[in-house]
C-alpha positions as CSV (number, residue, x, y, z in Angstrom):
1,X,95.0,115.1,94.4
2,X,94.6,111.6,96.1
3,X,97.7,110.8,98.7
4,X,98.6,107.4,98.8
5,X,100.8,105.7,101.7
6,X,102.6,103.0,101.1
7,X,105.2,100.8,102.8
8,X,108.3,99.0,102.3
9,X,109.0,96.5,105.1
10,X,112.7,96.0,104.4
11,X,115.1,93.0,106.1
12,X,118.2,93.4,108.0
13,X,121.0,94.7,106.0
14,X,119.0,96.6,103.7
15,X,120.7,100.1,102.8
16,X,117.4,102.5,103.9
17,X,118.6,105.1,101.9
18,X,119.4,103.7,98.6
19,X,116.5,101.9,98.6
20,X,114.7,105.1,99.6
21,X,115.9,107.2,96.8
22,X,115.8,104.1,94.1
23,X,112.0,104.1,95.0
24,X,111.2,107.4,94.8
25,X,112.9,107.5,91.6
26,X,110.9,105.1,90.3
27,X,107.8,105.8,91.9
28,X,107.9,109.5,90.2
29,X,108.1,107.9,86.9
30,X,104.7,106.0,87.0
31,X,102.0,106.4,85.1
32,X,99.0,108.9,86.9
33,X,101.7,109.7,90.0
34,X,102.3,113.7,90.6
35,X,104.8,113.8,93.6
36,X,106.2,111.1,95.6
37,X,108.1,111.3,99.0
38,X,109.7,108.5,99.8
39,X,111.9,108.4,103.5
40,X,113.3,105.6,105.5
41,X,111.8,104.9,108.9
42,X,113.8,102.9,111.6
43,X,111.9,101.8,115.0
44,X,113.6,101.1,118.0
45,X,112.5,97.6,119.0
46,X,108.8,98.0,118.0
47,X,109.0,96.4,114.4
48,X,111.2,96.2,111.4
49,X,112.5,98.5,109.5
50,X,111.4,100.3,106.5
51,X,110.8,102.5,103.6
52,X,107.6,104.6,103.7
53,X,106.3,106.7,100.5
54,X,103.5,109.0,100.0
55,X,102.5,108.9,97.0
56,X,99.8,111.7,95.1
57,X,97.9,110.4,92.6
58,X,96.2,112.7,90.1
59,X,92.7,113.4,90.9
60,X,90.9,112.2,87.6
61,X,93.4,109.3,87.9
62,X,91.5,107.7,91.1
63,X,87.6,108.5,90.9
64,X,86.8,105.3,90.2
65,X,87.6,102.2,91.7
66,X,88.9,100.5,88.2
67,X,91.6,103.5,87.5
68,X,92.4,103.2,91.7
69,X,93.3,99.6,90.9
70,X,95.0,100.1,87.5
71,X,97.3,103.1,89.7
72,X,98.1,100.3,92.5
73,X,99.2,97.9,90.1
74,X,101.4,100.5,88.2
75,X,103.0,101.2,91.5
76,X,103.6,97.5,92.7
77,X,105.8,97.6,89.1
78,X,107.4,100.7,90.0
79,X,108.6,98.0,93.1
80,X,109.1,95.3,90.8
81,X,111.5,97.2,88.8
82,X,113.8,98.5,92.2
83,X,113.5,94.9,93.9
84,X,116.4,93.5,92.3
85,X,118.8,96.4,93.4
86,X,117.5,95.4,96.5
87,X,116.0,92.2,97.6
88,X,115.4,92.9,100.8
89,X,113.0,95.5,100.2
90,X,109.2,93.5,100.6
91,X,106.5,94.1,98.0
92,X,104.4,97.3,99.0
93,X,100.9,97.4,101.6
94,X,99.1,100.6,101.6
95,X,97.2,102.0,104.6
96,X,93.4,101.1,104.0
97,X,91.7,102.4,106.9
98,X,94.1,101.2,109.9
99,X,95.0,98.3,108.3
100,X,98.3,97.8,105.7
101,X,97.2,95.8,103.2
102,X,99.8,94.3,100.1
103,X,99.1,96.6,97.6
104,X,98.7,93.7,94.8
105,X,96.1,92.2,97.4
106,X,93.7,95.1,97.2
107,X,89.9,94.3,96.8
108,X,87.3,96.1,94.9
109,X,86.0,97.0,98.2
110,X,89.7,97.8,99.5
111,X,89.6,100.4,96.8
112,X,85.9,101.6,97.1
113,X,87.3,102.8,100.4
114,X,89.9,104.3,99.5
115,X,88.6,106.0,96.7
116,X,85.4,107.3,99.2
117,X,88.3,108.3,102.1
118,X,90.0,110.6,99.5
């Protein structure tokens, strides 16, 4: 199985652990998704807060760079649908290398490396 991380950059105010547990909820019922952790993560002065998930993906679901992409989109829904309980949760990024990139800006050749780090 492939394990995804994703993160939730979320604004002052934002109740961590609702948001947390609204996620994971959602982020267990998507399509090609076997497990999901999802935790809240609070930094002392060295950036904002957030929600951070790792996510497994089924093997056969991300061999290829197409299904990869068709997963990341399922899980920027999974967000889509949670947003509105709390809108000061940000739209996903997921580590690509050492870089977080918004999961609905992911390249073919975001996902070729991904798929070839897995």
């Amino acid at each position: 199985m492939a394990e995804l991380t994703l993160h939730f950059e979320a604004a002052d105010g934002t109740d961590l652990e609702a948001a947390a547990a609204g996620l994971q909820a959602e982020l267990e019922k998507t399509q090609g998704v076997t497990s999901a952790r999802t935790r809240p993560q609070r930094y002392q002065s060295i950036g904002p807060a957030e929600v951070m998930s790792m996510v497994q993906v089924a093997t056969q679901g991300i061999q290829t760079v197409t299904m990869l992409l068709t997963s990341l989109a399922a899980l920027y829904t999974a967000w889509v649908n949670v947003k509105t309980k709390f809108p000061g949760l940000k739209p996903p990024t997921v580590e690509v290398g050492l870089e977080k990139v918004p999961v609905n800006q992911i390249t073919q050749a975001h996902a070729k490396q991904l798929v070839e780090d897995q």
